[in-house]
C-alpha positions in Angstrom: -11.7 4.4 -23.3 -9.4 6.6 -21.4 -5.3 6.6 -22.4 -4.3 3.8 -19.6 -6.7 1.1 -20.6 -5.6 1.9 -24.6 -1.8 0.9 -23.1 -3.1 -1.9 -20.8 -5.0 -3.4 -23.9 -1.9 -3.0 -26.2 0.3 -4.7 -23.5 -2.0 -7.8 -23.3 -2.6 -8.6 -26.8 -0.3 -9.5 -29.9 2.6 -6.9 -31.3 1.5 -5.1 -33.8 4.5 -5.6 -35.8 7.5 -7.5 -35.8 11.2 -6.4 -36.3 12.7 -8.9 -38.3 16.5 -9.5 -39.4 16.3 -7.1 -41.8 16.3 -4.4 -39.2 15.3 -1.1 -39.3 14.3 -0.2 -43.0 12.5 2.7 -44.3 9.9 0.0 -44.8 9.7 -0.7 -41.6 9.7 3.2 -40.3 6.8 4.0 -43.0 4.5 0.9 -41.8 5.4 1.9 -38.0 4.0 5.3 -38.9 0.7 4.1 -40.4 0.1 2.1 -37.5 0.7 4.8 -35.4 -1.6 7.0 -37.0 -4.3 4.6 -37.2 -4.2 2.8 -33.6 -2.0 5.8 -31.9 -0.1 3.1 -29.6 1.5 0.0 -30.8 3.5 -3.0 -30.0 6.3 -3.7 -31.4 8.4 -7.2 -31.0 12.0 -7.7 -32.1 13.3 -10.9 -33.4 16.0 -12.8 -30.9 18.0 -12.6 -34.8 18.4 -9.2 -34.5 18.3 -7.9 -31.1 19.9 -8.9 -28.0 19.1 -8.1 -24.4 21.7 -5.3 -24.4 20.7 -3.2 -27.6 17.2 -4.0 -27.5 16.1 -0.3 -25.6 18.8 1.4 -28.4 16.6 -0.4 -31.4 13.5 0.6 -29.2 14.5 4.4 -29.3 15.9 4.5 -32.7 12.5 3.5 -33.8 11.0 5.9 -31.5 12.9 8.7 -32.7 12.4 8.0 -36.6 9.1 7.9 -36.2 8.7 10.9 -34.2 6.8 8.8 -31.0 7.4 8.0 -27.6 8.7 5.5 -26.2 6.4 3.8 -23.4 8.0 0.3 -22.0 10.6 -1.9 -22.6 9.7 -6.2 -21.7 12.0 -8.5 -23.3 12.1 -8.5 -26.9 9.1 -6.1 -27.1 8.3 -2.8 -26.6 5.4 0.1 -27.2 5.6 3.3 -28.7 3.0 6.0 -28.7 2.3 9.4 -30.7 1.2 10.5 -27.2 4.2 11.5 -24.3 4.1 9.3 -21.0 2.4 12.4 -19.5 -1.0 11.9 -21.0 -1.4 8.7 -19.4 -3.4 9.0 -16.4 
């Protein structure tokens, strides 16, 4: 299964983990960096408790940046973030 239909299946099915009102904990970072390792893109949904429609692409990129992935799209409250760049898709 090629890189696209990895990022199409992760858009259509549940997050893979959910930011909750604790926020962004070195919890969170370490189990964001498991699931990256094992499924290499993930979903990721933030709570309406903390996040808001105007910070929500800062919490996306923090995340992004902490755990040393890319971030891939923004929609709402959720977002994905891959080990791979935007460039591989294709």
């Amino acid at each position: 299964m090629g890189y696209t239909e990895v990022f199409k299946k992760v858009l259509l099915n549940e997050p893979h983990e959910i930011l909750g009102k604790k926020g962004i904990t070195q919890e969170f970072i370490n189990h964001t960096i498991k699931l990256l390792k094992r499924y290499k893109i993930i979903k990721i949904k933030a709570l309406k408790s903390i996040a808001n429609k105007s910070n929500i692409r800062e919490l996306a990129s923090q995340i992004a940046e902490k755990t040393e992935s890319n971030l891939l799209d923004v929609r709402g409250f959720t977002f994905v973030v891959s080990k791979y760049s935007i460039n591989k898709i294709g």
